[in-house]
C-alpha positions as a LaTeX table, in Angstrom:
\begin{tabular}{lrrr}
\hline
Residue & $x$ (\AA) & $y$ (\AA) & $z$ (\AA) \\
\hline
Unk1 & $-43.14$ & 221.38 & $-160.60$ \\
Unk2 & $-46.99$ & 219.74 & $-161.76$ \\
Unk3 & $-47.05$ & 218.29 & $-165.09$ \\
Unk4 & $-50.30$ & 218.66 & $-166.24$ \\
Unk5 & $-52.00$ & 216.53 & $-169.36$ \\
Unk6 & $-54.89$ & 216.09 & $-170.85$ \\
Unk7 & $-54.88$ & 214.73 & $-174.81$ \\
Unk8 & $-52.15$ & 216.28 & $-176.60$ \\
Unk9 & $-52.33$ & 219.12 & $-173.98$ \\
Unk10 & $-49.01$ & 218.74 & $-171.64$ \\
Unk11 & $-47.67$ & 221.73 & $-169.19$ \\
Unk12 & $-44.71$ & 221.91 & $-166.09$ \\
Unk13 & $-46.67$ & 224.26 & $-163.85$ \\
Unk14 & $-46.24$ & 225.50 & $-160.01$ \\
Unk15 & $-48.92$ & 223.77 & $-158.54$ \\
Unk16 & $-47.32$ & 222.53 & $-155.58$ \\
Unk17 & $-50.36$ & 222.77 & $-152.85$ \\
Unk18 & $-53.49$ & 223.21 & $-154.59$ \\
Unk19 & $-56.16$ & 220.55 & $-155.26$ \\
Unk20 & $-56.92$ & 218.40 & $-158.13$ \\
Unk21 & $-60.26$ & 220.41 & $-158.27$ \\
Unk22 & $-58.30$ & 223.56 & $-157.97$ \\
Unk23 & $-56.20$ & 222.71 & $-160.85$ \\
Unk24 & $-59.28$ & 221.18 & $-162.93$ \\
Unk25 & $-60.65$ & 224.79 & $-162.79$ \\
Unk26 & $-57.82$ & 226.40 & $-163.51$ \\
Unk27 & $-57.22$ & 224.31 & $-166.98$ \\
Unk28 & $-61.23$ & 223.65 & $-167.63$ \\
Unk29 & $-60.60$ & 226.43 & $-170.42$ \\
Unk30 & $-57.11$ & 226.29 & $-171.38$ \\
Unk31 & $-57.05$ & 222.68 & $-172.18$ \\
Unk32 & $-60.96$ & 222.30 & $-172.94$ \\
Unk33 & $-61.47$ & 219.60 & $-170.30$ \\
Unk34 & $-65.12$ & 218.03 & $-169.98$ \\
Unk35 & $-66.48$ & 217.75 & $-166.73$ \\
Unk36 & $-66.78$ & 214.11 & $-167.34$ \\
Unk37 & $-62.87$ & 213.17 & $-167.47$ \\
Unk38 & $-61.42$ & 211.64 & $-164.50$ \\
Unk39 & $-58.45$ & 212.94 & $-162.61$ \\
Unk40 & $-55.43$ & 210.32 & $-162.66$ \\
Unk41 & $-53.11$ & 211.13 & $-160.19$ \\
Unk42 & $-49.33$ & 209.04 & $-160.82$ \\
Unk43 & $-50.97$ & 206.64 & $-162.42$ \\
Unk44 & $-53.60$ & 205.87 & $-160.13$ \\
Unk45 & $-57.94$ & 207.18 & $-161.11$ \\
Unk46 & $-59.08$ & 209.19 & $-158.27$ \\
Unk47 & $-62.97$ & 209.30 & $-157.41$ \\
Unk48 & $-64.80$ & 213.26 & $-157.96$ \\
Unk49 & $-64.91$ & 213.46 & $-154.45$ \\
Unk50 & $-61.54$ & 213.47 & $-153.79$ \\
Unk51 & $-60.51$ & 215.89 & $-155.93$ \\
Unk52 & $-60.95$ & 219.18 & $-153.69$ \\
Unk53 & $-59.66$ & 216.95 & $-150.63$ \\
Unk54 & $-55.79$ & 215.29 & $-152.09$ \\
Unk55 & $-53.31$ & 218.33 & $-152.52$ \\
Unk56 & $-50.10$ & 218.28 & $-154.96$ \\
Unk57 & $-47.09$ & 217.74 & $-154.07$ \\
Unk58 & $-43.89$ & 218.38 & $-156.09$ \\
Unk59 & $-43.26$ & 216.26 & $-159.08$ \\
Unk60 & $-46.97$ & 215.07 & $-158.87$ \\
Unk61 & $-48.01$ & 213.73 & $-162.61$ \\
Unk62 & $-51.93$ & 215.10 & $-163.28$ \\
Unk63 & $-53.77$ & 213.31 & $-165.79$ \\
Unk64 & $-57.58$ & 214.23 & $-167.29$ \\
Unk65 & $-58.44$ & 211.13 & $-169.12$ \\
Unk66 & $-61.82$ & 210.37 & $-170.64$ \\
Unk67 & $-63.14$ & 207.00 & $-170.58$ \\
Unk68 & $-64.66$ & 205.69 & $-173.86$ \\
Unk69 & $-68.09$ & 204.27 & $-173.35$ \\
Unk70 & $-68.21$ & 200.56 & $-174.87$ \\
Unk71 & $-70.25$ & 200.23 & $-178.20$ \\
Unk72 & $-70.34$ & 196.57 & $-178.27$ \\
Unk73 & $-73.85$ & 196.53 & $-177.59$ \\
Unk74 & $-75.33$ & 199.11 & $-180.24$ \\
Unk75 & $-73.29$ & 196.80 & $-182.43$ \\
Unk76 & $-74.70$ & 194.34 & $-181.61$ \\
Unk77 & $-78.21$ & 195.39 & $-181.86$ \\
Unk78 & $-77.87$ & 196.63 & $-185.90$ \\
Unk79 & $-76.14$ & 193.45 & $-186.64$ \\
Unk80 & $-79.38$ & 191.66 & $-185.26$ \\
Unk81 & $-81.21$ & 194.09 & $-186.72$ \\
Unk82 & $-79.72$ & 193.68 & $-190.42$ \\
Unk83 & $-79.94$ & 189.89 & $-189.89$ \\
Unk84 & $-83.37$ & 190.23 & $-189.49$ \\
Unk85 & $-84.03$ & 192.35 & $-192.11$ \\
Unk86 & $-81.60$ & 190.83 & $-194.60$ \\
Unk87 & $-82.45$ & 187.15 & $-193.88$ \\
Unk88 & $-79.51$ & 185.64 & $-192.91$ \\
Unk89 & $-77.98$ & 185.89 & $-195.78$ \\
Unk90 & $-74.06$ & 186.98 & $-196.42$ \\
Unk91 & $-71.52$ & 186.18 & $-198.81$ \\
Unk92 & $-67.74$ & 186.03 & $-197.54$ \\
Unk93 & $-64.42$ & 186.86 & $-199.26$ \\
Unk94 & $-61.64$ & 185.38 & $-198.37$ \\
Unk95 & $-58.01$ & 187.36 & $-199.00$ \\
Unk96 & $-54.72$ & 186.15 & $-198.86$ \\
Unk97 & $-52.73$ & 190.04 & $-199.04$ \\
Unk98 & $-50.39$ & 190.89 & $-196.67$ \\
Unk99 & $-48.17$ & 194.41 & $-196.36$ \\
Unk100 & $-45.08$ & 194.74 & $-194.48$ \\
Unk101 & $-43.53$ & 198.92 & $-193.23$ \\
Unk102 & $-39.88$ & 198.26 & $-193.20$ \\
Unk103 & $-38.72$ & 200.67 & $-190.73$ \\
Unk104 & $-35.16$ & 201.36 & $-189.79$ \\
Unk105 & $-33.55$ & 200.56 & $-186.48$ \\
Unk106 & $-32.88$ & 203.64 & $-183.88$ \\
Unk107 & $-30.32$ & 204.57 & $-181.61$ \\
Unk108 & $-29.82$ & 202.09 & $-178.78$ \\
Unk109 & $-29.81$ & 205.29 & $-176.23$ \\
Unk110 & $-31.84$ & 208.35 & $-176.53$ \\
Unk111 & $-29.13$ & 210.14 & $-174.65$ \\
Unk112 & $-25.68$ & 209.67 & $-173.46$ \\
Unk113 & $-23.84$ & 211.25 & $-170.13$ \\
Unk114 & $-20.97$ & 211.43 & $-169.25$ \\
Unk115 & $-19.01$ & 212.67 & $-166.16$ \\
Unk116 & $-16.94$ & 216.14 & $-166.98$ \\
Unk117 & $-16.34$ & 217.46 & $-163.45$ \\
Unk118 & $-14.19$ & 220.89 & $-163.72$ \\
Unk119 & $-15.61$ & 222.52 & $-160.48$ \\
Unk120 & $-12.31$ & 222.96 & $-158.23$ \\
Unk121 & $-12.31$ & 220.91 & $-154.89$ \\
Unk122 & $-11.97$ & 222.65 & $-151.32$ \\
Unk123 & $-10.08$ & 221.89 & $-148.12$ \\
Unk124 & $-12.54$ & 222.07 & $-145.10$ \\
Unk125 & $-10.79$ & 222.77 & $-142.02$ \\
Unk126 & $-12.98$ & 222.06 & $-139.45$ \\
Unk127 & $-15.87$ & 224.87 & $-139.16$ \\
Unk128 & $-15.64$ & 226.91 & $-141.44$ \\
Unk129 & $-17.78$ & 228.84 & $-144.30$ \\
Unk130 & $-16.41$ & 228.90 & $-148.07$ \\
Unk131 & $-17.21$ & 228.94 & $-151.70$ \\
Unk132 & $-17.71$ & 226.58 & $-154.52$ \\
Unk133 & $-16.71$ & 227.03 & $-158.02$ \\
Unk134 & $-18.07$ & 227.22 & $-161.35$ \\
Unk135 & $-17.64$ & 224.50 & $-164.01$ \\
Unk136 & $-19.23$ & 221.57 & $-165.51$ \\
Unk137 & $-20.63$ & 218.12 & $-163.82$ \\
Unk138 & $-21.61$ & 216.36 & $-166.99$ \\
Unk139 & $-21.71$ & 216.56 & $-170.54$ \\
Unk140 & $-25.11$ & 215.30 & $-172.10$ \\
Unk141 & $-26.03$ & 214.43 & $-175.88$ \\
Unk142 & $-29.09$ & 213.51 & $-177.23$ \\
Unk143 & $-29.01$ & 210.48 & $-179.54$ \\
Unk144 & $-28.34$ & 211.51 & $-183.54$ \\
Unk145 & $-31.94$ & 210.77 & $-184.06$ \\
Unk146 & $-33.34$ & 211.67 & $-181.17$ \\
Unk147 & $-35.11$ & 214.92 & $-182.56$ \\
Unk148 & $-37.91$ & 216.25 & $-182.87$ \\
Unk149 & $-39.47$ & 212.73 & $-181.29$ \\
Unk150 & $-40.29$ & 213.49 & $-178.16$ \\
Unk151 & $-38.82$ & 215.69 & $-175.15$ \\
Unk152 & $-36.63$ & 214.88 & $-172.48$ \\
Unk153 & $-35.99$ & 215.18 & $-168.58$ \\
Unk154 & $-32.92$ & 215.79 & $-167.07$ \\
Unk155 & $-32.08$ & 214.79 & $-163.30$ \\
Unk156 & $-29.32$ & 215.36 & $-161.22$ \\
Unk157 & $-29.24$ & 214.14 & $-157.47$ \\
Unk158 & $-26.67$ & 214.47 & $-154.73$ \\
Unk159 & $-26.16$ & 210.91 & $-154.02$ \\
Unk160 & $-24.44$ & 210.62 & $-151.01$ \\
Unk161 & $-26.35$ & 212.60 & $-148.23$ \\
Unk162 & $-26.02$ & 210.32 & $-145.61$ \\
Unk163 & $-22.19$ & 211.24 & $-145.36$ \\
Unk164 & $-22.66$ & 215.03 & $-146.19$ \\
Unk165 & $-24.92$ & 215.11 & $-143.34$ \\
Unk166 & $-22.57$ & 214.53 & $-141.23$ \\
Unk167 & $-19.77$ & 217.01 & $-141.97$ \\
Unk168 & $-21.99$ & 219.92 & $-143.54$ \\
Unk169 & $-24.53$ & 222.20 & $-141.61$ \\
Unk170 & $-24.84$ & 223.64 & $-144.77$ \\
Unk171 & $-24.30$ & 222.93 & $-148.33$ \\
Unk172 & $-25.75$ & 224.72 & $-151.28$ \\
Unk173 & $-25.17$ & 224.53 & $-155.35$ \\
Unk174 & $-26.79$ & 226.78 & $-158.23$ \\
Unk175 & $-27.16$ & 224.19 & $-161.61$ \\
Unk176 & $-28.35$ & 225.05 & $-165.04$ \\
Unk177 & $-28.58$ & 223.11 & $-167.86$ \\
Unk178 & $-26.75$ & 224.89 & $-170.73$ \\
Unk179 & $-25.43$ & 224.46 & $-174.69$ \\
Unk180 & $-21.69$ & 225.54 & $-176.02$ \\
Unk181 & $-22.52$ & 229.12 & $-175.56$ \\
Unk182 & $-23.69$ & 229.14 & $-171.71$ \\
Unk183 & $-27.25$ & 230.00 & $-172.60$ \\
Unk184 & $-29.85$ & 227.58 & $-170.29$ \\
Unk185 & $-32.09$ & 225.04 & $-172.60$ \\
Unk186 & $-34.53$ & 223.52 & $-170.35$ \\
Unk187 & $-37.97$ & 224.64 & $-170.79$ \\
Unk188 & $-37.74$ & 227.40 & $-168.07$ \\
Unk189 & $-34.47$ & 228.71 & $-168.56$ \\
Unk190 & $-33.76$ & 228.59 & $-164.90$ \\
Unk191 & $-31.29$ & 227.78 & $-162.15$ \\
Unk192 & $-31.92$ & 225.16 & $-160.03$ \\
Unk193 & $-30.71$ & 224.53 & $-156.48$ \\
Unk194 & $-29.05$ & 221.39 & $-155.33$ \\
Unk195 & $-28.50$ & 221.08 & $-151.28$ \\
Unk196 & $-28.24$ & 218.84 & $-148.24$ \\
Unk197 & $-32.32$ & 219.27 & $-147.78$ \\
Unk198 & $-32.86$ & 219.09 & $-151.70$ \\
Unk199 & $-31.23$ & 216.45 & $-153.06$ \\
Unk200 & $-32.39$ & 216.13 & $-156.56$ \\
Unk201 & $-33.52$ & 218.60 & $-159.08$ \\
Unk202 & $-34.94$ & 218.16 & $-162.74$ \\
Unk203 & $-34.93$ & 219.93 & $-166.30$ \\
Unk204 & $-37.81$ & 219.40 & $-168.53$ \\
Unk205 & $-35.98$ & 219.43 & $-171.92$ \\
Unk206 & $-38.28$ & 220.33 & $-174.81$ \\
Unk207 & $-36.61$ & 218.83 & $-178.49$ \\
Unk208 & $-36.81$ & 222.13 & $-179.77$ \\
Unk209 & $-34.39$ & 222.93 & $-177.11$ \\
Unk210 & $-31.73$ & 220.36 & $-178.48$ \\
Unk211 & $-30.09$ & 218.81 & $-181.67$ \\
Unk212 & $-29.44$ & 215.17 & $-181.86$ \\
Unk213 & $-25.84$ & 214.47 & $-181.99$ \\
Unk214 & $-25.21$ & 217.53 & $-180.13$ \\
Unk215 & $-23.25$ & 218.10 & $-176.58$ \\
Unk216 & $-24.83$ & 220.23 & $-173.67$ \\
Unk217 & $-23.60$ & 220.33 & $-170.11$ \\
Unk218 & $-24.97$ & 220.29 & $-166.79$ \\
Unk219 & $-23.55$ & 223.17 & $-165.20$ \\
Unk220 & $-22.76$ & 224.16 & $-161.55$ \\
Unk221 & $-22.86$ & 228.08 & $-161.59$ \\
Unk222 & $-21.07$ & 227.57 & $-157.80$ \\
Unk223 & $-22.40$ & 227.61 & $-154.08$ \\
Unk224 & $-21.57$ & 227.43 & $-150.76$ \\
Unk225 & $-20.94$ & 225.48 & $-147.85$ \\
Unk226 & $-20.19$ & 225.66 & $-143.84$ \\
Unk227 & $-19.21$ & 222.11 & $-142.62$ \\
Unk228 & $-19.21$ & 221.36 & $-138.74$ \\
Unk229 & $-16.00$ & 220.79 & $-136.49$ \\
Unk230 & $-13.46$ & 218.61 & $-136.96$ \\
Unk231 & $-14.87$ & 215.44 & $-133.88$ \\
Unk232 & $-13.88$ & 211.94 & $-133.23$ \\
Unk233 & $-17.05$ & 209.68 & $-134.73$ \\
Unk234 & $-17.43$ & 212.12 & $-137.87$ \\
Unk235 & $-17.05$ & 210.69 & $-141.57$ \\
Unk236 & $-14.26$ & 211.54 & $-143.21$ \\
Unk237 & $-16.04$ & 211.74 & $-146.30$ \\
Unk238 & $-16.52$ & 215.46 & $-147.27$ \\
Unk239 & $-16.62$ & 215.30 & $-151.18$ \\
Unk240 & $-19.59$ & 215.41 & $-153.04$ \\
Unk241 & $-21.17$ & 212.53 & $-155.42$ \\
Unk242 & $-23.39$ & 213.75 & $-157.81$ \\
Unk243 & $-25.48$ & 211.49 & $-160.08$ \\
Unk244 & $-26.94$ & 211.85 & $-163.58$ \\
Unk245 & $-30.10$ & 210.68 & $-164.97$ \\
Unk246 & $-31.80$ & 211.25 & $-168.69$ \\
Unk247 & $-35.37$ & 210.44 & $-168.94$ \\
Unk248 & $-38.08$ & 210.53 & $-171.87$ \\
Unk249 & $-40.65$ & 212.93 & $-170.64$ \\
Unk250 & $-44.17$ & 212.56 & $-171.13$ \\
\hline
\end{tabular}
């Protein structure tokens, strides 16, 4: 997925493979961007001419940012120009007022996770092909005030490839990101796959999706895997590790 922003204009989008200028084109009208803004791609301001050359590649962060012309030296012209007119001559006031917003403190975390892992193990004798369950990885809750301030982004990788590698040919799970009632709250409302060559996937959580306070669970929906022959050198090492990460978005 291409996140896409430009002002207060913000959109997940598969974009994966076509060029900045591509994707300028394709939002010129949705988002009302002027010719004059300047791509930013992760962070970093890309020159017009390499727009149609640099294509997108997942998780990319696209940016159309205008640059605000300096007006230091119009201001500086009228205030000669009044001094000239006027003289020279001002009067000051000097003010001692001062105003203070007393705000109150947040939650120290915008999110919590923790580990809830009901998905029944397996026994993998040698090669063979079986089956992995449904049930929950993680629980996650979004901080008691954490609503309606901003949206979140929810990541899960499979942390310990190096070992899987080595004792799966093949190794596949379905994940969703779900409430109480089993119905998927990312943006999307989509399952996401989680394997030996993709080891991380991400939820873009919008807050009208969520309720501070409130528990939602990362979900496996189940999978499959075909591990290689039991071989002298091999890891022993055939579970899982799975890894959660909560992220402001935007």
């Amino acid at each position: 997925m291409i996140e896409v922003i430009y002002g207060n204009n913000k959109e997940l989008a598969r974009l994966t493979g076509k060029s900045i200028a591509d994707v300028r084109d394709q939002y010129k009208l949705q988002f009302d961007i002027p010719d004059r803004a300047q791509a930013v791609l992760n962070g970093k301001t890309l020159t017009k001419g390499l727009e149609s050359k640099i294509k997108l590649e997942d998780c990319d962060e696209l940016a159309f940012v205008e640059r605000n012309r300096s007006r230091v030296p119009l201001l500086m012209t009228a205030l000669l120009l009044a001094l000239a007119i006027t003289g020279g001559v001002f009067a000051f006031t000097y003010t001692t007022a001062s105003a203070t917003i007393t705000l109150t403190s947040a939650d120290s975390d915008y999110a919590a996770v923790a580990s809830n892992s009901t998905v029944a193990g397996w026994k993998p004798y040698g090669k063979v092909r079986g089956t992995i369950g449904a049930g929950n990885l993680f629980n996650v809750t979004p901080g008691p005030s954490y609503q309606t301030v901003g949206d979140l982004q929810v990541k899960v990788y499979l942390s310990n490839l190096d070992q899987l590698g080595k004792n799966y040919s093949f190794f596949m799970m379905r994940l969703e990101l779900q409430n109480a009632l089993g119905a998927a709250v990312d943006a999307e409302g989509i399952t996401q796959v989680l394997s030996i060559e993709n080891g991380v996937v991400s939820f873009y959580w919008p807050s009208e999706n969520f309720t501070g306070g409130t528990t939602y669970y990362i979900k496996a929906l189940g999978g499959t895997y075909i591990s290689y022959p039991f071989s002298e050198g091999l890891s022993t090492t055939y579970s899982p590790v799975f890894y959660a990460q909560v992220l402001q978005a935007g």
